[in-house]
VMD Tcl script that draws the C-alpha trace (Angstrom):
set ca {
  {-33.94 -27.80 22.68}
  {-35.93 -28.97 19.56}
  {-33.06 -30.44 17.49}
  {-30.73 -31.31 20.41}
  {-28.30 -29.15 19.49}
  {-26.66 -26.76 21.93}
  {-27.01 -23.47 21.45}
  {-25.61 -19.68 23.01}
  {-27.31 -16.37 21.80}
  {-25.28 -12.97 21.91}
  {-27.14 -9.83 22.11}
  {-25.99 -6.98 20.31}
  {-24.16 -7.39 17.25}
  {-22.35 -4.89 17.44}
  {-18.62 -4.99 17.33}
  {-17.96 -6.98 20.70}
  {-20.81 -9.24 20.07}
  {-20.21 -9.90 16.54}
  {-16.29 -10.91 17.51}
  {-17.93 -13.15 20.54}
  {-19.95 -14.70 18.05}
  {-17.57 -15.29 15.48}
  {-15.00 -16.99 17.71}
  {-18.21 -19.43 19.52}
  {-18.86 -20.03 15.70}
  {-14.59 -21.26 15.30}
  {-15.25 -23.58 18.95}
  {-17.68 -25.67 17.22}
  {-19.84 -25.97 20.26}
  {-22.87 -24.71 19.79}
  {-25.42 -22.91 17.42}
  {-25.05 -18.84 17.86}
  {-27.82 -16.79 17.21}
  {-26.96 -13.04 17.09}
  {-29.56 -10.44 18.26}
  {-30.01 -7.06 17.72}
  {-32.79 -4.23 17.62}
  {-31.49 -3.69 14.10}
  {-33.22 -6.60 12.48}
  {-31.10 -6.80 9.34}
  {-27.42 -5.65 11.06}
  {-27.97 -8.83 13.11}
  {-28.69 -10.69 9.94}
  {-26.31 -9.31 7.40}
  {-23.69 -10.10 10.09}
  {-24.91 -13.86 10.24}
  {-24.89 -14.10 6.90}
  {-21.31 -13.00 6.26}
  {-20.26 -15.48 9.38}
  {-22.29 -18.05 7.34}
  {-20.79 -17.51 4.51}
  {-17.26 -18.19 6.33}
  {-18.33 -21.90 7.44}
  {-16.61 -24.09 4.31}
  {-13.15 -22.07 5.04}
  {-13.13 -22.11 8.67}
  {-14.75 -25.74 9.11}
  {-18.04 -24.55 11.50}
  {-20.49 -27.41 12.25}
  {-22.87 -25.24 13.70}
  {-24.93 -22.62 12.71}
  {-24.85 -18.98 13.05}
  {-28.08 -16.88 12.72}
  {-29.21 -13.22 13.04}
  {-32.80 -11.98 14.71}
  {-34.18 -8.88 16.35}
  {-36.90 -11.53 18.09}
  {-36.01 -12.73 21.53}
  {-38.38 -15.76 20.71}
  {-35.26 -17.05 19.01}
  {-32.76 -17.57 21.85}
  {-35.25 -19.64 23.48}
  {-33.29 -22.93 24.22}
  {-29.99 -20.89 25.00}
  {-27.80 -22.29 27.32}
  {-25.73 -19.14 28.12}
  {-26.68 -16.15 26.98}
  {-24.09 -13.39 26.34}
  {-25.10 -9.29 26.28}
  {-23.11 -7.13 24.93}
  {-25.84 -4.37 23.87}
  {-25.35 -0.88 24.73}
  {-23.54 2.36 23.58}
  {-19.69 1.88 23.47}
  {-17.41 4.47 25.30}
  {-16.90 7.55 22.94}
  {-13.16 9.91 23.47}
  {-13.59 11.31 26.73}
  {-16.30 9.59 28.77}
  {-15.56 7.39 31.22}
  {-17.30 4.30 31.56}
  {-19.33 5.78 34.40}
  {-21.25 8.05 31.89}
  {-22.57 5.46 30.43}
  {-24.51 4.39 33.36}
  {-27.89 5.86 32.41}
  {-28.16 4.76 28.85}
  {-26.94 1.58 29.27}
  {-29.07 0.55 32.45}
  {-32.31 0.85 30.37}
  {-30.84 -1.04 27.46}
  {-30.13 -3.67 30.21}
  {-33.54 -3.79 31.56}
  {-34.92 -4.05 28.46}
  {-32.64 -7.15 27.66}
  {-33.21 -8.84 30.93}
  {-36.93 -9.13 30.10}
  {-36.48 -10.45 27.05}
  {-33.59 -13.15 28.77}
  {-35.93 -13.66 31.54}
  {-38.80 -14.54 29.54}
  {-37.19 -16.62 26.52}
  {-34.08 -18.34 28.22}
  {-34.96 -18.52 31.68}
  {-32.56 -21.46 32.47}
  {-29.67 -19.74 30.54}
  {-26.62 -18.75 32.55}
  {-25.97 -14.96 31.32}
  {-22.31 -13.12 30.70}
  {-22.80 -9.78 30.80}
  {-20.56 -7.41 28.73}
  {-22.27 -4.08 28.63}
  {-20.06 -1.06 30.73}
  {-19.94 -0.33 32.99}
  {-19.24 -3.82 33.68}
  {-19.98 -4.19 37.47}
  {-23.01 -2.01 37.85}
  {-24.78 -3.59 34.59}
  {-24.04 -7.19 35.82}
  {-25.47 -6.18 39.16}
  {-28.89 -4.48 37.32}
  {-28.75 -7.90 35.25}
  {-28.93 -9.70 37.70}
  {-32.36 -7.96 39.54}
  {-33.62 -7.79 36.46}
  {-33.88 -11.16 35.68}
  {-33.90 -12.47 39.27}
  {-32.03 -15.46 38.02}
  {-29.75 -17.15 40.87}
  {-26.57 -14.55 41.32}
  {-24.35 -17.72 40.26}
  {-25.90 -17.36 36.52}
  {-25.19 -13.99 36.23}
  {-21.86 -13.37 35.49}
  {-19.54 -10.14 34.31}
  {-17.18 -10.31 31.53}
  {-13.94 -7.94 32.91}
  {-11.25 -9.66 34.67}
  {-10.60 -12.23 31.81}
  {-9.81 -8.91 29.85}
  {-8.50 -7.07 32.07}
  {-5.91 -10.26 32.31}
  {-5.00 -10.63 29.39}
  {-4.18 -7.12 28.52}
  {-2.02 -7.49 31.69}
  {-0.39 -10.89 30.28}
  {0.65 -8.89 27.13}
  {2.02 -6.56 28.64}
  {4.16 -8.61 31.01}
  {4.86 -10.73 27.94}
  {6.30 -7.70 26.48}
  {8.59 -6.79 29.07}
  {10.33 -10.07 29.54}
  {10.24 -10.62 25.85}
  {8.35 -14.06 26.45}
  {5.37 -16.43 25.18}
  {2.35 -15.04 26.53}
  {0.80 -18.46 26.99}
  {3.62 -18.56 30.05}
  {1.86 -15.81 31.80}
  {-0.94 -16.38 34.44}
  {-2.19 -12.48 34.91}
  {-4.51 -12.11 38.28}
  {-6.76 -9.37 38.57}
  {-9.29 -8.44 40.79}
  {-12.01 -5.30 41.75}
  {-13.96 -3.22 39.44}
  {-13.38 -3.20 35.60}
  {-11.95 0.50 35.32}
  {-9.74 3.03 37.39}
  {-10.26 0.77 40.86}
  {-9.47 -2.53 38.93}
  {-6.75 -4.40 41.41}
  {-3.68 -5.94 40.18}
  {-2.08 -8.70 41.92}
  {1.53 -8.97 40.95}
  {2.36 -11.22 43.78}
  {-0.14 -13.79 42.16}
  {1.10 -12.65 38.81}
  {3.40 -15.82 37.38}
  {5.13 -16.14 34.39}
  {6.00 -19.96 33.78}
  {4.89 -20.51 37.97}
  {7.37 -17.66 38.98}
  {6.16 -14.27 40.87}
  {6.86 -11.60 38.11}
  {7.80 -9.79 41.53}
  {11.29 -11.82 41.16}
  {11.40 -11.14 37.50}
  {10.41 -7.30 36.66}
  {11.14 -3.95 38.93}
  {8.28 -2.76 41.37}
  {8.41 0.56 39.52}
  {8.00 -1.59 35.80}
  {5.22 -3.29 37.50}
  {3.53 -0.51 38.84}
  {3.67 1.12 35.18}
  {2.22 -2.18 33.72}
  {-0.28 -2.01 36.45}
  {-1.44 1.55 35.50}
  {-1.42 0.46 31.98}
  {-3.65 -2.45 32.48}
  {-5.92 -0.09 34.34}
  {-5.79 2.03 31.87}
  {-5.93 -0.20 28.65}
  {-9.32 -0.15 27.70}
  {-9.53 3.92 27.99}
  {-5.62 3.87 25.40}
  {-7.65 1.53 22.91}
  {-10.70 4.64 22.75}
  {-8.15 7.12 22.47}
  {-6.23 5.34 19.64}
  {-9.29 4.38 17.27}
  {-10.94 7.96 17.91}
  {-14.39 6.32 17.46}
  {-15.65 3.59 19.29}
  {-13.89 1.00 21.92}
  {-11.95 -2.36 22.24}
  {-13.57 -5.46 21.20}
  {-11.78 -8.38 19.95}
  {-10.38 -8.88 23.26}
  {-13.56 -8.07 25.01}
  {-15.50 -10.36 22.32}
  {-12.98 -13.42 22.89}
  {-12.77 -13.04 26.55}
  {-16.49 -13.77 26.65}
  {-16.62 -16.19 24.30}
  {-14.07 -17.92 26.31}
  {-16.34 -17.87 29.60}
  {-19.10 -18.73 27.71}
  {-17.49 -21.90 26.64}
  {-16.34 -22.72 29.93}
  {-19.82 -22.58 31.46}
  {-20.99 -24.61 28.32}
  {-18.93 -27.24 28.04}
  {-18.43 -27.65 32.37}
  {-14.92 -27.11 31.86}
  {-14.91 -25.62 35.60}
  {-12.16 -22.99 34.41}
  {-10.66 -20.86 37.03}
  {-11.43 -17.06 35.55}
  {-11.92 -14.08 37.37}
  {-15.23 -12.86 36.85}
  {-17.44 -10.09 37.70}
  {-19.40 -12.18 40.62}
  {-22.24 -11.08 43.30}
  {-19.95 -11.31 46.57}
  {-21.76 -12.29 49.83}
  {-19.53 -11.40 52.63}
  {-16.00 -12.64 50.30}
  {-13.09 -10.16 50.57}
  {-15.69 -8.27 53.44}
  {-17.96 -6.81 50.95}
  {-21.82 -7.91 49.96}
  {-24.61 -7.25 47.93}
  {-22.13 -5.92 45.07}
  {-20.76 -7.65 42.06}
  {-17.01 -7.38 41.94}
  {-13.79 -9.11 40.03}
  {-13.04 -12.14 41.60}
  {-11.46 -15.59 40.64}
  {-14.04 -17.74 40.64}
  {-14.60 -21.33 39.04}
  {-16.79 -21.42 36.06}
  {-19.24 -24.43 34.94}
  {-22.34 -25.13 33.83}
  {-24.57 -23.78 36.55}
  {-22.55 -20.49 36.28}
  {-20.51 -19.54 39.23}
  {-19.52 -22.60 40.87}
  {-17.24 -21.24 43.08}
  {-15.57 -18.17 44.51}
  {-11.70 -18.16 45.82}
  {-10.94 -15.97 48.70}
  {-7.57 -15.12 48.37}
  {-5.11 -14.24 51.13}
  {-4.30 -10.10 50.49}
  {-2.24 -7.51 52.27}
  {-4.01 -4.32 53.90}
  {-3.12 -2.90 51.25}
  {-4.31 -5.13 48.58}
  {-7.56 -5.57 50.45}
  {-8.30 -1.99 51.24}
  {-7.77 -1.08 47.49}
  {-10.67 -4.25 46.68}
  {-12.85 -2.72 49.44}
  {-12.38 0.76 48.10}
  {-13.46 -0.89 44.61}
  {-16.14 -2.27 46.24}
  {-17.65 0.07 47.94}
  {-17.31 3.02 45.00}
  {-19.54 0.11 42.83}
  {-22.31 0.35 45.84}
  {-22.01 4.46 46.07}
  {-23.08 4.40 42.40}
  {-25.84 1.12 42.56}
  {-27.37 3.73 45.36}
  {-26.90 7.33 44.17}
  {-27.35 6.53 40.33}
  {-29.63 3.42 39.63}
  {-31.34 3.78 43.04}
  {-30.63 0.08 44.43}
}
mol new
graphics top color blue
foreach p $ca { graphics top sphere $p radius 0.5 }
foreach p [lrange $ca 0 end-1] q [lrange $ca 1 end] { graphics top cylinder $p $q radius 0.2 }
display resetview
């Protein structure tokens, strides 16, 4: 880059990309630049963050563009663009709108940032981050989906909840497809290095389970219009950060999977390590049947739809 400086762009500045940016902006590790098709949305947004720097102590700076000349220099790039999930639809309806949005950004990644490593936001999560990934043809380890930190963390609040505890004692683990076929692991679950298995009922789990599942569809519900995002927008930020700064975090991720777990040629929630080149590393776990037929199941729904809908 020209002046040195690091720097991560978010696309879309909408509501999950304008809370991504805003919490890159309080990490002081980079430059954001916030891009959206609506030239001046992107910049009024900007501005406001701007405007923010003296109370919340930025040393970087946050800009808005509709030109994808702009994130050139990027070290990650994070997309968030795309229609949100309205009352009703499942994140599966989206799949049509969204996949051209996606192309659309891709080119523009591909062309402007091509060493950037990309978190992809935009639902649903799996299927995007798999259409990302051809449409860039960047290396499958720089193309990563934002779910399972999410999906996580919702999970750790809820188990935090139950046991009346500080949620920073909670290590969530969640694997498979962000939505209905997302896996929870309560055997990996821990709250301060203990199995919540010794801690909370199997039925209380298996309610917190379906809740996690779940959470993102009770947030659409509640507002009435639009979907979750300052979760979402954090939980990205937060990979983001990890990739820029090589911090080699353990996350699970939305990750192309190459024979892991029995499955291929489909991006799925794993835990994975994340650093600068992206996806450094995938952990296999050890699973029951059980637990690995309901990953496979996952799995395999995510390549039914890459086939029957955007013709992979």
């Amino acid at each position: 880059m020209a002046n040195g400086r690091r720097k991560i762009a978010v696309i879309g500045a909408g509501n999950v990309g304008a809370t991504c940016a805003f919490v890159l902006a309080q990490m002081k590790i980079a430059d954001v630049v916030l891009l959206d098709i609506f030239e001046g949305f992107a910049k009024g947004k900007a501005l406001d963050m701007s405007q923010n720097a003296t109370v919340l102590n930025y040393n970087g700076t946050v800009t808005g563009t509709a030109n994808y000349e702009d994130i050139a220099g990027s070290d990650v790039v994070v997309v968030t663009s795309g229609f949100p999930r309205q009352p009703g639809m499942t994140r599966e309806d989206l799949i049509g709108k969204n996949a051209e949005i996606v192309a659309q950004v891709g080119q523009g990644i591909k062309e402007h940032a091509p060493d950037s490593v990309v978190i992809v936001v935009t639902n649903p999560l799996d299927l995007m981050t798999y259409h990302m990934q051809q449409t860039t043809g960047f290396p499958h380890q720089r193309v990563i989906g934002q779910a399972g930190v999410l999906d996580s963390a919702r999970m750790a609040h809820f188990i935090a909840l139950e046991l009346n505890c500080a949620e920073e004692d909670v290590s969530p683990m969640v694997l498979g497809g962000h939505g209905d076929t997302m896996v929870p692991l309560p055997r990996y679950t821990t709250v301060g290095g203990i199995p919540i298995t010794q801690l909370i009922s199997k039925e209380r789990i298996e309610e917190i389970s379906a809740r996690t599942a779940s959470g993102g569809g009770e947030i659409v519900k509640l507002l009435e219009r639009g979907s979750a995002f300052y979760a979402p927008g954090s939980a990205a930020a937060i990979m983001a950060e990890s990739v820029l700064n090589d911090r080699r975090r353990v996350l699970p991720a939305s990750c192309l999977l190459t024979g892991q777990y029995g499955l291929s040629d489909v991006y799925i929630g794993v835990p994975c390590v994340l650093g600068a080149n992206g996806v450094e590393q995938i952990f296999e776990l050890e699973l029951t049947e059980e637990e690995l037929t309901s990953l496979q199941t996952s799995g395999e729904f995510y390549k039914k739809q890459l086939r029957d809908v955007l013709g992979y």
